[in-house]
C-alpha positions, 0 to 999 in steps of 0.5 A: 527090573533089577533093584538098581532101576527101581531106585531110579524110578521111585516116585519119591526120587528126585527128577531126572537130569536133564539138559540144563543140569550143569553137569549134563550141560557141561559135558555136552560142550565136549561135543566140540573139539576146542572144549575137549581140548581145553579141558582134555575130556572126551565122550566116550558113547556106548555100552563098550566103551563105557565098560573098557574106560570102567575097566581103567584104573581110576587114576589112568589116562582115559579113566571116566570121571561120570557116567551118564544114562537113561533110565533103561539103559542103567537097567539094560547095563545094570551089571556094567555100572553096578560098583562104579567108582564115579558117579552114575546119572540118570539123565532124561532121553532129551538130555541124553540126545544132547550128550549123543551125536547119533540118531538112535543114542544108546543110552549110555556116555562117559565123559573120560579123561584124554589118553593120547601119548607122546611118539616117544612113549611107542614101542613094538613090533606094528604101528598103524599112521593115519595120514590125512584120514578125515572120515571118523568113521574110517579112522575108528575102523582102523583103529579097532582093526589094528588094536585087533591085529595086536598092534602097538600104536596107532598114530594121528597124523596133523590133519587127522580126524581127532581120535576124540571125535564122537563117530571115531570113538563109537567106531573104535568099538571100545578100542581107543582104550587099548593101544597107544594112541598118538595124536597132532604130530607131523607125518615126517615127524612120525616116520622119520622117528618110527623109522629111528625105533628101528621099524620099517614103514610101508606106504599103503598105496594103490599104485605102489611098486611092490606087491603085498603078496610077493612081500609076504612069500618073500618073508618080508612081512615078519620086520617090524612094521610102521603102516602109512595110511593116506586120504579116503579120497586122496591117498598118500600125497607124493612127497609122503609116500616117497618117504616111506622105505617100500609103497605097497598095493594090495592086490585085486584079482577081482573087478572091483577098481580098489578097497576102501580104506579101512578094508585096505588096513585091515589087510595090510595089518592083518599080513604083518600081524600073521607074518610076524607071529609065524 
């Protein structure tokens, strides 16, 4: 055990957080969307996501204001924490369990300040849209896959999962850190002004009339890029689609029926990203 887990379990120290401790009570209320949005904190769960909102600047959009763990993961992650600028809590496992939306908690929660900016302040050459996206999982997915391919925003459409949900979070993998992230405009609204900053946008569709592949050979690819992803179960609604400048399919050359959404971004952010850096 390092000399920092051996402070935390001596006898003479006091109990360990627990559920009814304030500040424990208090950040496990951001488990709720309307919380997080009155108080404009977030959970962020997990060994990489607590290392990417420490590497913050403490005054920074998303910087953590505490961090929360169990005796074993400060000891696991010791090299992670050590330095802290915030104050670092060892809590017991039932008060961890309050902070964690997962059946297995890692152990670790930072409760950081909101990030999201105004679509103004998107810029760059690839912008991921989430339209209408619910599944946190799928979100976070594309959001970890376009910080990845270097994209520059990443916007949460109205009816959007929030990028503040704790599956979103945990699937972003640390991502929600990096790109800009916008959240609660209209889907017209965020074309029509990706669409001013002098980017072209790509409706993702199945049925769409253009081929990503013959996009690709034909160079098409390499203009910066505004991707429109619409429902996992849906898709894109017509009249969204219609404004996009192309809707694009990927091809399948197999039997499979389609990709699920996040393997769909990804290769859709991935041949924009390959194109634009050629």
């Amino acid at each position: 055990m390092t000399r920092s887990a051996d402070r935390l379990t001596r006898p003479e120290d006091p109990p360990l957080a627990s559920g009814r401790t304030p500040r424990v009570a208090a950040a496990r209320r951001l488990t709720r969307r309307s919380r997080r949005d009155s108080v404009r904190q977030f959970l962020a769960e997990g060994p990489q996501a607590v290392r990417e909102a420490l590497a913050l600047d403490p005054d920074a959009p998303g910087a953590p204001s505490m961090v929360f763990g169990t005796v074993p993961a400060l000891s696991r992650y010791a090299d992670l924490v050590a330095g802290a600028s915030v104050p670092v809590i060892a809590v017991d496992d039932a008060g961890m369990a309050g902070l964690s939306e997962t059946v297995s908690p890692q152990g670790l929660v930072a409760v950081c300040s909101f990030l999201d900016v105004p679509l103004s302040a998107v810029s760059g050459s690839l912008v991921a849209v989430l339209a209408e996206i619910q599944d946190p999982g799928n979100a976070g997915t594309v959001l970890r896959t376009a910080d990845a391919a270097g994209a520059s925003g990443v916007v949460f459409t109205d009816g959007s999962v929030d990028p503040y949900n704790g599956k979103c979070v945990r699937s972003s993998a640390g991502s929600l850190f990096h790109p800009p992230v916008v959240r609660g405009v209209s889907a017209p609204s965020a074309i029509a002004s990706l669409r001013s900053a002098g980017l072209r946008v790509l409706a993702a569709d199945g049925y769409g009339e253009a081929d990503l592949d013959d996009l690709a050979d034909a160079g098409e690819l390499g203009k910066p890029t505004a991707w429109v992803f619409g429902n996992e179960a849906r898709g894109l609604p017509p009249e969204l689609a219609e404004l996009a400048d192309r809707r694009v399919r990927i091809p399948i050359h197999g039997r499979a029926e389609s990709l699920n959404l996040a393997a769909a971004a990804a290769v859709c952010l991935y041949a924009s990203a390959r194109a634009q850096r050629r």
